[in-house]
C-alpha positions as CSV (number, residue, x, y, z in Angstrom):
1,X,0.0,0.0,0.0
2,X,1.7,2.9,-1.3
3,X,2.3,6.3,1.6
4,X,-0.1,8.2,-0.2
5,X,-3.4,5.7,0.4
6,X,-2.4,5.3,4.0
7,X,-1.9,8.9,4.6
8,X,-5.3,9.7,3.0
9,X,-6.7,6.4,5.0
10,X,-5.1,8.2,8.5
11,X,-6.8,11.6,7.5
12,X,-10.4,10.2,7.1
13,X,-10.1,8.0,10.3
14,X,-8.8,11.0,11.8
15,X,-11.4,13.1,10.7
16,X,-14.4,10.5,11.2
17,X,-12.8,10.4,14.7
18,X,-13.0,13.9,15.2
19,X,-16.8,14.1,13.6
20,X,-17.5,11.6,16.7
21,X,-16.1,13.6,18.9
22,X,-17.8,16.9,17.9
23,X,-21.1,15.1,17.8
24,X,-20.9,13.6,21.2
25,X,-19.7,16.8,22.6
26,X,-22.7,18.4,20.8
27,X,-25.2,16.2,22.2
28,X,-23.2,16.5,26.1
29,X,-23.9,20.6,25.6
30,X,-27.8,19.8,24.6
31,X,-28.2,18.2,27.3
32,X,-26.3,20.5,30.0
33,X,-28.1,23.0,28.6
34,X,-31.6,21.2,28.8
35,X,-30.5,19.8,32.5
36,X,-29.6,24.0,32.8
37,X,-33.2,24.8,31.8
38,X,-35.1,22.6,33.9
39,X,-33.1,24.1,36.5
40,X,-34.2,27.4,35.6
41,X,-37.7,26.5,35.0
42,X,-38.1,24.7,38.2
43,X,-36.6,28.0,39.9
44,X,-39.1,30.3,38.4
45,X,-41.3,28.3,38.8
46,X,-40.7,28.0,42.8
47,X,-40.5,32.0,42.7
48,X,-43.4,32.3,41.2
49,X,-45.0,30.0,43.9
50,X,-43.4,31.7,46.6
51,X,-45.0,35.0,45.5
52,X,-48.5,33.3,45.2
53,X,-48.3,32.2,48.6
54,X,-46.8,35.4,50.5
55,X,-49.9,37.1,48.4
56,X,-52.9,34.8,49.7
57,X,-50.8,35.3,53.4
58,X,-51.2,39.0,52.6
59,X,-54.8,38.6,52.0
60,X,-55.3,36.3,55.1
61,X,-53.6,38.5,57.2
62,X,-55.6,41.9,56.1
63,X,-59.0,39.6,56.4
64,X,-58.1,38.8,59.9
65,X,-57.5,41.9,60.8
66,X,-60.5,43.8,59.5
67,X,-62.7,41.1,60.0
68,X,-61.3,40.0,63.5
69,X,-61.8,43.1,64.8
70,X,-65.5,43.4,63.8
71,X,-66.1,40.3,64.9
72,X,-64.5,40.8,68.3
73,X,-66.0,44.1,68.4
74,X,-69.5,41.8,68.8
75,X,-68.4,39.5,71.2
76,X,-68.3,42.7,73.3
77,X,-71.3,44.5,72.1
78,X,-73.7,41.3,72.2
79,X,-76.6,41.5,74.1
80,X,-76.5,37.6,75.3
81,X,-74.3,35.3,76.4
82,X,-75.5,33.2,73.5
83,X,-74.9,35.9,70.7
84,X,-71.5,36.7,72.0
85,X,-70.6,33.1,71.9
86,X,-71.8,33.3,68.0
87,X,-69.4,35.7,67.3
88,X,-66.6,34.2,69.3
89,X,-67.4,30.8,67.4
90,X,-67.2,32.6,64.1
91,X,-63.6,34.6,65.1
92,X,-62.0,31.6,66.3
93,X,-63.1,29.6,62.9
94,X,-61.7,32.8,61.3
95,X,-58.2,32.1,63.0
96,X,-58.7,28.6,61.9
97,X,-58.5,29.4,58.4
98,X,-55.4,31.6,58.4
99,X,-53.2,28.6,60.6
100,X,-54.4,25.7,58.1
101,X,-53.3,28.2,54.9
102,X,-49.8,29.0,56.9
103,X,-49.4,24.7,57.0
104,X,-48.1,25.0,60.6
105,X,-47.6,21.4,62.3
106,X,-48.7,20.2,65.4
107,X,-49.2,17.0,67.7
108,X,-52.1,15.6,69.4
109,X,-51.0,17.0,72.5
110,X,-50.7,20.3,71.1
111,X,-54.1,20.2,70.0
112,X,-56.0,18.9,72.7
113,X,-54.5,21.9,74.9
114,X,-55.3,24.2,72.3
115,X,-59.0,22.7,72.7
116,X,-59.2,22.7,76.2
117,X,-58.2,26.2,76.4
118,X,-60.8,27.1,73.8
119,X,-63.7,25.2,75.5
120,X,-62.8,26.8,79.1
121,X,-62.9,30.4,78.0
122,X,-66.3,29.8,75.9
123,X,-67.8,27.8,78.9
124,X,-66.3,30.4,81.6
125,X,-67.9,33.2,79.4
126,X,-71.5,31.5,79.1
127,X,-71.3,30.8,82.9
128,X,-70.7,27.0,82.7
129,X,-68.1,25.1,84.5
130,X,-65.4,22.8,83.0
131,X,-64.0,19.6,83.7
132,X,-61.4,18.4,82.3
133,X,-59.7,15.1,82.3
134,X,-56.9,14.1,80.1
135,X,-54.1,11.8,81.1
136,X,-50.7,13.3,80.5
137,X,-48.8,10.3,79.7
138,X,-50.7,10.2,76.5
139,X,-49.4,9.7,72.8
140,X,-48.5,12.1,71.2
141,X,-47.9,11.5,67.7
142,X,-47.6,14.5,64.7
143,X,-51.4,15.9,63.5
144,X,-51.2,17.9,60.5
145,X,-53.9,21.1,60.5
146,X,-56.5,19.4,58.6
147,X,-56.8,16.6,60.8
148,X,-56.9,19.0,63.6
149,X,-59.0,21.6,62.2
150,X,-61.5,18.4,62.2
151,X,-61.4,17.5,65.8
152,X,-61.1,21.5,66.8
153,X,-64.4,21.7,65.0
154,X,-66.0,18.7,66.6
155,X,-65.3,19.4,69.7
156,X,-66.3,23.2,69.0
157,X,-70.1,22.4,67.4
158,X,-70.4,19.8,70.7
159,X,-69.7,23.2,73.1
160,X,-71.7,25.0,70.8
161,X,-75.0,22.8,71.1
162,X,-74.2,23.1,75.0
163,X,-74.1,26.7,75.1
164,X,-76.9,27.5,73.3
165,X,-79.4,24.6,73.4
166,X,-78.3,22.2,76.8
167,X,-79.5,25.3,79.4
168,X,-76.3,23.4,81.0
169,X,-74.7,24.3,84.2
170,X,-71.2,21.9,84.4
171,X,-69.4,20.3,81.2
172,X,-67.2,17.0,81.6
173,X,-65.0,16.5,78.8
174,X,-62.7,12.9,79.3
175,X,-60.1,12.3,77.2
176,X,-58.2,8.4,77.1
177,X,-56.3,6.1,74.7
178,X,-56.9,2.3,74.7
179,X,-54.7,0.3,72.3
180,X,-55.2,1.4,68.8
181,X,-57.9,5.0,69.5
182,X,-58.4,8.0,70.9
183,X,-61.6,8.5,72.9
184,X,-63.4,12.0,73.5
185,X,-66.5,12.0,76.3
186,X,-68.1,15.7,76.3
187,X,-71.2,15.2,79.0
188,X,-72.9,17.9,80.0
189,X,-76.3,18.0,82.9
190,X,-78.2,19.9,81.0
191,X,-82.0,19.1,79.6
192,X,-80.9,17.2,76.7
193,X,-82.1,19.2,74.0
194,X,-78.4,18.5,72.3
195,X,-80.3,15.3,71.8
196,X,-82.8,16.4,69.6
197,X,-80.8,17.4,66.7
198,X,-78.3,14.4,66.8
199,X,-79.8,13.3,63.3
200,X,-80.4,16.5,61.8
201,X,-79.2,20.1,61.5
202,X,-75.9,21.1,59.9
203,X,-74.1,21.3,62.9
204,X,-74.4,17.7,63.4
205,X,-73.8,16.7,59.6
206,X,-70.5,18.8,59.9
207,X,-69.7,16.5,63.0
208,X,-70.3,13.3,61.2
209,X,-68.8,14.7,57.9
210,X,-65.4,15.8,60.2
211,X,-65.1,12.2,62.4
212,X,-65.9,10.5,58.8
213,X,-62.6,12.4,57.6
214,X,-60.8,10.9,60.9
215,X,-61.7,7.6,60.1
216,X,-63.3,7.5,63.1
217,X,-66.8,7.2,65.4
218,X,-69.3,9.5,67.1
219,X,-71.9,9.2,68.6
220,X,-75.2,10.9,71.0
221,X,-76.2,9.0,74.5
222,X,-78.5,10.1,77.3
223,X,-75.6,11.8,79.8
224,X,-75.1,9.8,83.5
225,X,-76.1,13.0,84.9
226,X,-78.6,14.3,82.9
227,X,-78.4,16.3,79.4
228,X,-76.3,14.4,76.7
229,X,-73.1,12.5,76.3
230,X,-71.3,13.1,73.1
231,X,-68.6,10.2,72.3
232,X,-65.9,10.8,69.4
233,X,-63.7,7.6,69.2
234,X,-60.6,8.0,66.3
235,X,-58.0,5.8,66.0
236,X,-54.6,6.8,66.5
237,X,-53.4,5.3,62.9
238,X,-55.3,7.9,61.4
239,X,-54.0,10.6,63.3
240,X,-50.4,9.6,63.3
């Protein structure tokens, strides 16, 4: 083979190699640059989420405000114990709102404390007394806010139909865990005029609706001493 073939044969392996090597290099830079615009995409795109949600916060915030103060302006100004508790329903299911849209965790603990401090004040401001019995060795496993916006509202139509219905004088609320569920007792000795609505009335559809979501049980008994026992059984695997 003469030096002229096999330099022209070296010169077009040469150059096919070098074809390779441009196209792979080619196709190494589309990628990196596709990998490069995801990246950017993804970025804007978190921005742009970021924004949305520091704008609906903005919104919350300013409806709180304006809104929290009319409303606690008629706690004040109501004429009955049972208007002002109305209104102080409706501002503490305005607060609800604004925590579930900020995401902010929780436990079970934290919620149950939460609750008992809600029902107190209600009850102390409709001239009812509280008990209140929960163990504090209990579980205490992560609740995210709409499980607890469930149980806060539960437990908050139960006072509700006390306060304005029940003509009650003492609430029991008893909180325990067996093995695999949570158990709420709210009793109060009123006349047991809760009892009339268990089957009908929005406030007791939302109940059912709200254990339903819980995975869980409720249910209306005559109380032990008088007026009605309300019992809300959920199981901890559903709450966990």
């Amino acid at each position: 083979m003469s030096p002229v073939v096999v330099t022209v044969a070296l010169a077009g392996l040469a150059v096919a190699l070098l074809g390779f090597t441009i196209w792979r290099l080619r196709r190494q830079l589309a990628r990196e640059r596709a990998q490069a615009a995801a990246t950017l995409a993804e970025r804007e795109a978190l921005v742009r989420a970021q924004a949305i949600a520091d704008e609906r916060m903005r919104i919350f915030s300013d409806l709180h405000d304006d809104l929290g103060a009319r409303l606690l302006g008629l706690v004040h100004a109501a004429a009955t114990a049972q208007e002002a508790d109305r209104a102080r329903e409706l501002l503490q299911n305005l607060r609800d709102v604004v925590s579930r849209s900020r995401g902010t965790p929780g436990t079970l603990g934290d919620v149950l404390a939460e609750i008992g401090n809600e029902t107190r004040q209600r009850l102390a401001a409709a001239g009812i007394g509280l008990e209140w019995h929960c163990p504090t060795d209990l579980p205490d496993p992560n609740l995210d806010t709409g499980r607890a916006l469930h149980l806060y509202r539960i437990v908050r139509e139960a006072i509700s139909n006390v306060i304005r219905h029940a003509e009650a004088r003492q609430v029991r609320i008893r909180i325990r865990i067996d093995a695999d569920a949570l158990h709420l007792e709210l009793t109060d000795d009123g006349s047991g005029a809760g009892r009339l609505g268990e089957g009908r009335g929005l406030g007791v559809h939302s109940m059912r609706e709200r254990t339903a979501e819980l995975a869980g049980h409720i249910d209306w008994h005559k109380g032990t001493v008088g007026g009605t026992k309300v019992i809300l059984s959920m199981p901890l695997e559903a709450v966990a």
